[in-house]
C-alpha beads as a LAMMPS data file, in Angstrom:
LAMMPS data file: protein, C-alpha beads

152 atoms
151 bonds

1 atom types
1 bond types

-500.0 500.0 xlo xhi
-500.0 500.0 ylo yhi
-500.0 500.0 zlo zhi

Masses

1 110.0

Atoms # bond

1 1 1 241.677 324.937 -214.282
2 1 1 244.871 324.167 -215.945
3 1 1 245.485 327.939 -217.128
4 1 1 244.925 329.365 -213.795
5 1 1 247.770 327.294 -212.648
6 1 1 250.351 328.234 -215.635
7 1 1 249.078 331.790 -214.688
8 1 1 249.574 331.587 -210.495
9 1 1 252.922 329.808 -211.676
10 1 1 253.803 332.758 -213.634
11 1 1 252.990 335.229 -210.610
12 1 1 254.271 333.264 -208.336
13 1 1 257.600 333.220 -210.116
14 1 1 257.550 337.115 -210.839
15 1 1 257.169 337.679 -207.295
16 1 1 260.100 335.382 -206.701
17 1 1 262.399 337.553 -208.936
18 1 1 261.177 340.378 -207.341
19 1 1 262.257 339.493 -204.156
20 1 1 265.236 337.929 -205.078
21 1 1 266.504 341.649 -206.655
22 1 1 265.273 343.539 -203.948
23 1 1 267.527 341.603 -201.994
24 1 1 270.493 341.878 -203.762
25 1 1 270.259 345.440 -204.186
26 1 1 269.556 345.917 -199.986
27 1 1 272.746 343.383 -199.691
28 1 1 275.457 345.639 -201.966
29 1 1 277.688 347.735 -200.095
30 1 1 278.024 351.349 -200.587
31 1 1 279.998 352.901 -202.787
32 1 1 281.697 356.614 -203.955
33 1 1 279.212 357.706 -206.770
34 1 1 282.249 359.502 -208.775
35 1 1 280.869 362.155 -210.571
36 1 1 282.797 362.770 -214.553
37 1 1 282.186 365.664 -215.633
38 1 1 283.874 368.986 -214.157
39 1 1 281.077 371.175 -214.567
40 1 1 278.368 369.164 -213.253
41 1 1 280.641 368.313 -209.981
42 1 1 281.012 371.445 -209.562
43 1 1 277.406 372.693 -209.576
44 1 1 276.809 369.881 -207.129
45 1 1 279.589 371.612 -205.123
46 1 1 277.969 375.211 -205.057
47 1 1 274.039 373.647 -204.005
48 1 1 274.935 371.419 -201.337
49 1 1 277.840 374.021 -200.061
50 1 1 280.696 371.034 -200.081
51 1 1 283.794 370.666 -200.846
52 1 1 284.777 369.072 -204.033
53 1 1 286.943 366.002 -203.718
54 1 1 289.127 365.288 -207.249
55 1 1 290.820 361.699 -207.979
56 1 1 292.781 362.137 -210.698
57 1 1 294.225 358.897 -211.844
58 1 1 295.031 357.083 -215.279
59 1 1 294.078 353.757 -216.344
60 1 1 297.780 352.741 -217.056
61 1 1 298.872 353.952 -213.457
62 1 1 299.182 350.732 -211.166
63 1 1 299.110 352.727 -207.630
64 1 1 295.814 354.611 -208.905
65 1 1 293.833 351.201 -210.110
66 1 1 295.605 350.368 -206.055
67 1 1 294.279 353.255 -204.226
68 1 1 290.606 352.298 -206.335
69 1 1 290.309 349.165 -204.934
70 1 1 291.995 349.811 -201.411
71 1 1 291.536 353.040 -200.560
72 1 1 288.227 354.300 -202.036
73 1 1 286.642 350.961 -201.287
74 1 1 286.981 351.515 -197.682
75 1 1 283.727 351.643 -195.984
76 1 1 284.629 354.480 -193.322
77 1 1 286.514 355.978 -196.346
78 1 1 283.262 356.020 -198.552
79 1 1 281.481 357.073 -195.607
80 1 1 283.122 360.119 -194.991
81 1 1 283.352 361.051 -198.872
82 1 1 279.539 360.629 -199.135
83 1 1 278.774 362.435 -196.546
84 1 1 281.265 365.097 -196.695
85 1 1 282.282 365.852 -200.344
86 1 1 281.221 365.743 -203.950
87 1 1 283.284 363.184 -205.388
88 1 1 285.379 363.645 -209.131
89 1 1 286.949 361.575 -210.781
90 1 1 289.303 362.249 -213.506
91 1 1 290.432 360.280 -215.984
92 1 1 294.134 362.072 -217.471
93 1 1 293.544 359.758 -220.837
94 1 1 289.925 361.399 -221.313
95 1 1 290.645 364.898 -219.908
96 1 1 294.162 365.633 -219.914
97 1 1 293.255 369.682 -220.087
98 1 1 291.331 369.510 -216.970
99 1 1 293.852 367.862 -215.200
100 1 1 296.617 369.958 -216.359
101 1 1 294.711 373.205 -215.230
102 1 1 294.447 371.843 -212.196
103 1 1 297.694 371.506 -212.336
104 1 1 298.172 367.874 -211.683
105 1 1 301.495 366.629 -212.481
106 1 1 302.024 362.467 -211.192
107 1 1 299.449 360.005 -210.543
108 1 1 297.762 359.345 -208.243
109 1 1 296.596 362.716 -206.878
110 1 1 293.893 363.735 -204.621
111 1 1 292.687 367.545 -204.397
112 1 1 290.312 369.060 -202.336
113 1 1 288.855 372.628 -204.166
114 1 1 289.067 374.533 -201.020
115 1 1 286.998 377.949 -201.470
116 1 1 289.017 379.358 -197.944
117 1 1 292.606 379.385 -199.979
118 1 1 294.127 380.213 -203.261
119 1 1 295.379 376.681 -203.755
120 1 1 293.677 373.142 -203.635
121 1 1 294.829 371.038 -200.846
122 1 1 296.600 368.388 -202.489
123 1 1 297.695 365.081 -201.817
124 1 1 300.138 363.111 -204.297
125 1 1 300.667 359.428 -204.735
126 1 1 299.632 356.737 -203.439
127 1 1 298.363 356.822 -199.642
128 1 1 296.689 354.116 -197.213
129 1 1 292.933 354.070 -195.743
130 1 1 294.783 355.992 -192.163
131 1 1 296.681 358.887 -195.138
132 1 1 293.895 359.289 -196.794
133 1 1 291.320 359.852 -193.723
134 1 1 293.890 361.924 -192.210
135 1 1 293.810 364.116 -195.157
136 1 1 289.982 364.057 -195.792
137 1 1 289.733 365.138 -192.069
138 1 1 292.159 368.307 -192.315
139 1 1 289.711 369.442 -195.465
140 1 1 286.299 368.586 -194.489
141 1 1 285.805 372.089 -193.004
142 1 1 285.488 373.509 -196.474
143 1 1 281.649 374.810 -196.875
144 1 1 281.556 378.211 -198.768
145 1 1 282.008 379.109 -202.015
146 1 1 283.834 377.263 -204.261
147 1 1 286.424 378.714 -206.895
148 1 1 285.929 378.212 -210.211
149 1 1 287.558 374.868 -212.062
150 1 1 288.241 373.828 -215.608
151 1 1 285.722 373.645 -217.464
152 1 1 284.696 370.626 -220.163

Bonds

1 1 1 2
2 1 2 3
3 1 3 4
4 1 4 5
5 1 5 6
6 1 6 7
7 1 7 8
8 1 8 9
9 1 9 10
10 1 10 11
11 1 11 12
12 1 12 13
13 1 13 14
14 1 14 15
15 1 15 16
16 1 16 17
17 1 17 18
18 1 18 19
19 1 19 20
20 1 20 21
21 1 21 22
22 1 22 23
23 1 23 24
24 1 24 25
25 1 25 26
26 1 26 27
27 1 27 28
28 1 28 29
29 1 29 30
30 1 30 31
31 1 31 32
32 1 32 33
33 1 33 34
34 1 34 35
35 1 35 36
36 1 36 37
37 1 37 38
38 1 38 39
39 1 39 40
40 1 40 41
41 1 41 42
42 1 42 43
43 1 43 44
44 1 44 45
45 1 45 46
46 1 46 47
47 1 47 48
48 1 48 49
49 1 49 50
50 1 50 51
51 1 51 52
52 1 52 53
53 1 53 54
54 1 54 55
55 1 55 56
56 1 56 57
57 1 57 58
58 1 58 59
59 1 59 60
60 1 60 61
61 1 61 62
62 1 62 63
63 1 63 64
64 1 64 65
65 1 65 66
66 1 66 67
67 1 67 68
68 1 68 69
69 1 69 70
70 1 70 71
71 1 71 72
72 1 72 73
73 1 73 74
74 1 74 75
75 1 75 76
76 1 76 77
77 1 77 78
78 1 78 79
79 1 79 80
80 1 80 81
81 1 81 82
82 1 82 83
83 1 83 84
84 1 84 85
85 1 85 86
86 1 86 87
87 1 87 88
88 1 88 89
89 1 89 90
90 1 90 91
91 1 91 92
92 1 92 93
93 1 93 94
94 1 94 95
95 1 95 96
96 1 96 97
97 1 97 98
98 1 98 99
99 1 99 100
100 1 100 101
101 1 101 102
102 1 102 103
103 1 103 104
104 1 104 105
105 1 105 106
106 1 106 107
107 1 107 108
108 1 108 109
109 1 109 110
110 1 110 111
111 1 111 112
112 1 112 113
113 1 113 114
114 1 114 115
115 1 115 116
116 1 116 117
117 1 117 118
118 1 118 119
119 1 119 120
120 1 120 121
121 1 121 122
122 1 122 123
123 1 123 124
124 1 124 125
125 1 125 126
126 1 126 127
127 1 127 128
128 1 128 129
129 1 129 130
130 1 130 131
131 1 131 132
132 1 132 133
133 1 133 134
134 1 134 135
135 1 135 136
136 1 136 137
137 1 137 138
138 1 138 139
139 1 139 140
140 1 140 141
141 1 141 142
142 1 142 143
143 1 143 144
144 1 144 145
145 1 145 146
146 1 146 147
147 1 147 148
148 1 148 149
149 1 149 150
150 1 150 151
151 1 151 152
């Protein structure tokens, strides 16, 4: 009798966990699932026939670890780059030759790989939630081919 308790204890406290992580994971907001590497965003790009958003930012840059926490934390901003991009992030410490071919010069820049034009549509510095949708609306139309990028 006294180990079919300790084992419906031991069930009973599994399933409790269980729950418990179910709903914390249901309870987390969304977030921008920032692809790394180059060559894997870009693939991404080509399948799902979507433009390719690039954050390139630096650790040491105050307005970039800003526009992380303001900007790309917004839920209609995360929204729209989920549902409308493929997301990379570069990191100018880890891959300064990516970002120089893509010919990123301050911090922090946005570019949208834009297979209609010769250049990326570019955004630099910091910009608000309203900048930043307003810019991610002029580029969303992007669905064709996209141009080659660096490669890592």
């Amino acid at each position: 009798m006294l180990r079919r308790r300790k084992f419906f204890t031991v069930v009973l406290s599994f399933l409790c966990l269980g729950f418990a992580a179910v709903a914390d994971a249901q309870t987390k907001p969304p977030v921008i699932e920032w692809q790394t590497d180059s060559t894997i965003a870009q693939e991404l790009a080509l399948k799902s026939k979507r433009p390719l958003l690039v954050f390139a930012s630096a650790e040491w840059c105050s307005y970039c670890q800003k526009m992380k926490r303001e900007v790309w934390s917004n839920a209609d901003v995360i929204r729209q780059v989920r549902e409308q991009f493929i997301p990379l992030h570069l990191d100018a410490d880890k891959y300064p030759d990516v970002v120089a071919e893509m010919q990123v010069e301050a911090f922090p820049t946005t570019l949208v790989l834009s297979p209609s034009k010769a250049q990326p549509e570019k955004l630099v510095g910091y910009v608000s939630v309203s900048q930043q949708q307003t810019f991610l609306n002029r580029t969303n139309g992007i669905k064709s081919k996209l141009p080659s990028v660096a490669r890592r």
